[in-house]
FIMAR-452319 format. One record per residue (C-alpha): residue in three letters; z negated, y negated, x. Coordinates in steps of 0.001 Angstrom, whole numbers, plus 524288, in hexadecimal, padded with zeros to 5 digits. Layout:
BEGIN
AlaZYX/...
//
This chain:
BEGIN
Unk800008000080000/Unk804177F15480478/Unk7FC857E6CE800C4/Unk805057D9EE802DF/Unk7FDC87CE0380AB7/Unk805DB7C40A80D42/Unk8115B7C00380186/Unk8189A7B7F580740/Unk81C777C2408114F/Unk8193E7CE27809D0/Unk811C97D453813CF/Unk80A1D7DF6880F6B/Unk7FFF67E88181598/Unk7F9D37F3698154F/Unk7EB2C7F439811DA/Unk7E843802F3817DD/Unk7ED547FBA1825A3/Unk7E3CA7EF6C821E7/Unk7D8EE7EBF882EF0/Unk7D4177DFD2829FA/Unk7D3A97D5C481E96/Unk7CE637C9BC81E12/Unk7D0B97BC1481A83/Unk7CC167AFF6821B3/Unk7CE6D7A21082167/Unk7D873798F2829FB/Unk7D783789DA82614/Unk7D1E878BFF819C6/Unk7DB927965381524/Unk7D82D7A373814C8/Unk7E1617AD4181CB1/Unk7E2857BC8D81B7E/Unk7E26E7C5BE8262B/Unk7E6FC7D34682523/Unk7E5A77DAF183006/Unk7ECD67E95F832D0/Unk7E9537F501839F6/Unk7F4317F23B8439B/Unk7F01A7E6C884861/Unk7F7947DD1F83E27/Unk7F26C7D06383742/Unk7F7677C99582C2B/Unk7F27D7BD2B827F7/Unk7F2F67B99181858/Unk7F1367A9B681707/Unk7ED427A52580971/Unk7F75D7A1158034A/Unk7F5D57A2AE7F415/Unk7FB68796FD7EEF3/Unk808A7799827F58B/Unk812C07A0D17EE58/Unk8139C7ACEF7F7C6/Unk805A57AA927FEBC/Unk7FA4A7B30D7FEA6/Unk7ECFB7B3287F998/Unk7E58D7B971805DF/Unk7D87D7BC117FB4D/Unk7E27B7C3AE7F2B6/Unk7E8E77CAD87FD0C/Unk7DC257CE4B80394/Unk7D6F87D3B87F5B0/Unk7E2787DD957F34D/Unk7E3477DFE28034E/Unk7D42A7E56D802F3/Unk7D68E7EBC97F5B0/Unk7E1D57F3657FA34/Unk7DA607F72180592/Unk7D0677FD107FDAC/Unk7D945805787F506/Unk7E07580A6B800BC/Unk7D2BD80E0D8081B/Unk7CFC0817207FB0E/Unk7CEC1823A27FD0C/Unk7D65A82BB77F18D/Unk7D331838987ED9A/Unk7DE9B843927ED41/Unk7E0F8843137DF7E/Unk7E10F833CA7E00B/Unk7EC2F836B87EC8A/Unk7F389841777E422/Unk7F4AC839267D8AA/Unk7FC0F82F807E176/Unk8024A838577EBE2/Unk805E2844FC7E5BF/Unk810C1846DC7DD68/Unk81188852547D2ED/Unk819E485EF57D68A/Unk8229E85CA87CB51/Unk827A584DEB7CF77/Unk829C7856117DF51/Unk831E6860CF7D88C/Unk83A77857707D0E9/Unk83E0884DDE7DA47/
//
């Protein structure tokens, strides 16, 4: 799953390869920082009042969200009744 961060250039990351998250404050404006696993930073101004600019609060809320559904730890039949597909749809394809 992708969760998008930045609109105007539609960059999107992935939560599972999330480090760090945190927002802090540059001249009275408050600034997102997404750090990844490899090493990478992106920075998120605040920007809501521009057509394609981002609300770092919102982002941040549906970055740590997503992080917490993908850290959930699913039981088989909870995998199967994504994952597995019934004989009958195998045999007739």
């Amino acid at each position: 799953m992708l969760i998008q961060i930045l609109k105007r250039t539609r960059l999107a990351v992935n939560p599972a390869d999330i480090s760090a998250i945190f927002i802090y404050i540059v001249n009275h404006d408050p600034v997102l920082e997404v750090r990844m696993r490899g090493g990478d930073k992106y920075r998120v101004h605040h920007e809501p009042h521009l057509p394609n600019g981002d609300d770092v609060y919102e982002t941040h809320k549906r970055l740590l969200a997503a992080q917490q559904v993908s850290e959930r730890a699913f039981s088989p039949a909870e995998i199967c009744e994504f994952f597995c597909v019934p004989v009958a749809e195998v045999t007739e394809a």
